[in-house]
C-alpha positions as YAML, in Angstrom:
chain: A
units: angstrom
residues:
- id: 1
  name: UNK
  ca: [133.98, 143.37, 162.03]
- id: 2
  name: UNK
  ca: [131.86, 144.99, 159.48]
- id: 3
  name: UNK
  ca: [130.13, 147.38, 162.50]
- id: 4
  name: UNK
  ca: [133.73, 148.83, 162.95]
- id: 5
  name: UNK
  ca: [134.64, 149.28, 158.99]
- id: 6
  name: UNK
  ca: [130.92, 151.01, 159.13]
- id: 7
  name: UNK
  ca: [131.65, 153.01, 162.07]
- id: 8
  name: UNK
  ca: [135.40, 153.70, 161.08]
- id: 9
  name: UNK
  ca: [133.92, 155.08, 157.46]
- id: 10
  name: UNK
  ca: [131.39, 157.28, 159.15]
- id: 11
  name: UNK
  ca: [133.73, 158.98, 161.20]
- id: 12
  name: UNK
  ca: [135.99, 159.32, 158.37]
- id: 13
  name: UNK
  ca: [133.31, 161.17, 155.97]
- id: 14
  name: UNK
  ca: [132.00, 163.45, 159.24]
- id: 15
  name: UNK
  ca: [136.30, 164.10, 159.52]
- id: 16
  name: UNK
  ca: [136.45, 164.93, 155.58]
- id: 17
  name: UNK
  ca: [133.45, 166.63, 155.35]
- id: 18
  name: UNK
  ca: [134.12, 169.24, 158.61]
- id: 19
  name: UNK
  ca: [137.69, 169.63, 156.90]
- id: 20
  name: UNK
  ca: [136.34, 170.79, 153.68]
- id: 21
  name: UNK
  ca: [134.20, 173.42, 155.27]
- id: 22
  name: UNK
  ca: [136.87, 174.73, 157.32]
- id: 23
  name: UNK
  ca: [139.27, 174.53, 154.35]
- id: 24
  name: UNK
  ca: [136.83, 176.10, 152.04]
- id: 25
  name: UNK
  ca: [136.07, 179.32, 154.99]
- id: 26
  name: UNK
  ca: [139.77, 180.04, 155.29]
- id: 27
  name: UNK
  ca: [140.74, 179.38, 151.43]
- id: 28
  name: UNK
  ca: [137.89, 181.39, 149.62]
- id: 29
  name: UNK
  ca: [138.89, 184.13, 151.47]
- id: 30
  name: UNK
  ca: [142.29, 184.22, 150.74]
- id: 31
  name: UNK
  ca: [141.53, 183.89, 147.08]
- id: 32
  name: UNK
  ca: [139.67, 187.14, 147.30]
- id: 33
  name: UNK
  ca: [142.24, 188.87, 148.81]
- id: 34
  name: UNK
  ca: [144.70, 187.49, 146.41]
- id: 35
  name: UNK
  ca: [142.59, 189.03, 143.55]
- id: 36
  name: UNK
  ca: [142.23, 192.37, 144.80]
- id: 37
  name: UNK
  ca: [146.04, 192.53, 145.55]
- id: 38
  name: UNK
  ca: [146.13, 191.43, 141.72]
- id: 39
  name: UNK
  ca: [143.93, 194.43, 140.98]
- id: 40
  name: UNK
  ca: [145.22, 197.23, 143.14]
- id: 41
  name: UNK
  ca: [149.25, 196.04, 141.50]
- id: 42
  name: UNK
  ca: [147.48, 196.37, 138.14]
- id: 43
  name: UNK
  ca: [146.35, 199.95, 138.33]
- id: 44
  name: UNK
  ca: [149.92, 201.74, 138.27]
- id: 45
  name: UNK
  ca: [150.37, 200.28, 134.80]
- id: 46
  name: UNK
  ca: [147.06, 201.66, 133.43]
- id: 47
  name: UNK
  ca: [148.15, 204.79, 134.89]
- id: 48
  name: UNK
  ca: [151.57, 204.96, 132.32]
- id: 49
  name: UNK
  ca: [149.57, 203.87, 129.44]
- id: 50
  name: UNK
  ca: [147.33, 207.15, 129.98]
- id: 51
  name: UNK
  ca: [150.26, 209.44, 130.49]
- id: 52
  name: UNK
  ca: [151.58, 207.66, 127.49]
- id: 53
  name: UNK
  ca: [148.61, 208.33, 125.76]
- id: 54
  name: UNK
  ca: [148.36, 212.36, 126.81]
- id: 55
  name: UNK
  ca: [152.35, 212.46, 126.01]
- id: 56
  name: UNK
  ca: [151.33, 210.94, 122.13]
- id: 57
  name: UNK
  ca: [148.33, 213.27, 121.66]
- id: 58
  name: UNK
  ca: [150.36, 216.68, 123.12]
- id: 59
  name: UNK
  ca: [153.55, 215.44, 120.45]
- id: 60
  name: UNK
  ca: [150.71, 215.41, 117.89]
- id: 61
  name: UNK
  ca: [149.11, 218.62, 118.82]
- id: 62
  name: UNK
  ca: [152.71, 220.17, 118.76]
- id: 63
  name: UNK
  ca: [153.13, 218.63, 115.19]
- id: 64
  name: UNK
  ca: [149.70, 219.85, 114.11]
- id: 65
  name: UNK
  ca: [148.08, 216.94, 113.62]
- id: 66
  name: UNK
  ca: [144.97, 215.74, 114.42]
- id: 67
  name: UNK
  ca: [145.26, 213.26, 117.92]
- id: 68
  name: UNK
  ca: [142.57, 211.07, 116.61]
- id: 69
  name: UNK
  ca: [143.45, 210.05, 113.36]
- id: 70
  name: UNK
  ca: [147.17, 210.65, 113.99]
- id: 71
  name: UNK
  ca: [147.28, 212.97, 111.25]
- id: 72
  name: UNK
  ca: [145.72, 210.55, 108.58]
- id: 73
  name: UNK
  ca: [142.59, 211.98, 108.36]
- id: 74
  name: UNK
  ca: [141.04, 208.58, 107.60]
- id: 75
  name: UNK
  ca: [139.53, 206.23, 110.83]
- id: 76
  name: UNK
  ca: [142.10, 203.45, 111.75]
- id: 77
  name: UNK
  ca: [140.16, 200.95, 108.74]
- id: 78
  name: UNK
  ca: [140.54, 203.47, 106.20]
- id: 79
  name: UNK
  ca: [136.71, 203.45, 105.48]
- id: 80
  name: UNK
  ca: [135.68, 206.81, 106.86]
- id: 81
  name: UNK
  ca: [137.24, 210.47, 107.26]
- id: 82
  name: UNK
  ca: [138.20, 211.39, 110.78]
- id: 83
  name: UNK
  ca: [135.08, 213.07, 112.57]
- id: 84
  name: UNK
  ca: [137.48, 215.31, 114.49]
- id: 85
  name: UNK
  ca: [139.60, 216.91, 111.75]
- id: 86
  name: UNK
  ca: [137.14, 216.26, 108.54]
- id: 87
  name: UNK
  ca: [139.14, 214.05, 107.00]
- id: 88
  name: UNK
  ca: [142.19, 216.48, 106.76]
- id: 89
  name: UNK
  ca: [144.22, 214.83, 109.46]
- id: 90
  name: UNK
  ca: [145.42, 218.50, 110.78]
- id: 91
  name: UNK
  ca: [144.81, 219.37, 114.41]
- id: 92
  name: UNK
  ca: [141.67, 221.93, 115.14]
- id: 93
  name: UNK
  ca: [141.58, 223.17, 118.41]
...
């Protein structure tokens, strides 16, 4: 009786053990796939937050301010004057 239990659980790890080969080859893959589909979705919205961007810093041009400070002439902390403008938060071309 034990020979068969011993046998029986052999066959049953060799059984597991091919399965989680095969299941790792065909799942990893997919995964990968899966994450570059992710990525390539992804890229459309980074593309309207840079027109956004270019649409903010023409509207600020237009206004005469300076793009980088946004016309405050101070860096977003308020410690330093804007590199770009001098510190008088008007746009120079």
């Amino acid at each position: 009786m034990s020979i068969r239990i011993l046998l029986f659980t052999t066959c049953i790890t060799m059984l597991l053990t091919s399965c989680g080969t095969v299941a790792q080859e065909l799942l990893v893959p997919m995964a990968e796939s899966d994450a570059q589909n992710a990525l390539s979705k992804a890229t459309p919205g980074r593309n309207v937050s840079t027109k956004q961007q270019a649409k903010e810093r023409e509207q600020l041009q237009r206004e005469g301010k300076c793009p980088d400070c946004k016309g405050m002439g101070k860096t977003p902390d308020g410690l330093y004057n804007c590199q770009k403008c001098n510190g008088t938060g008007k746009f120079q071309p």
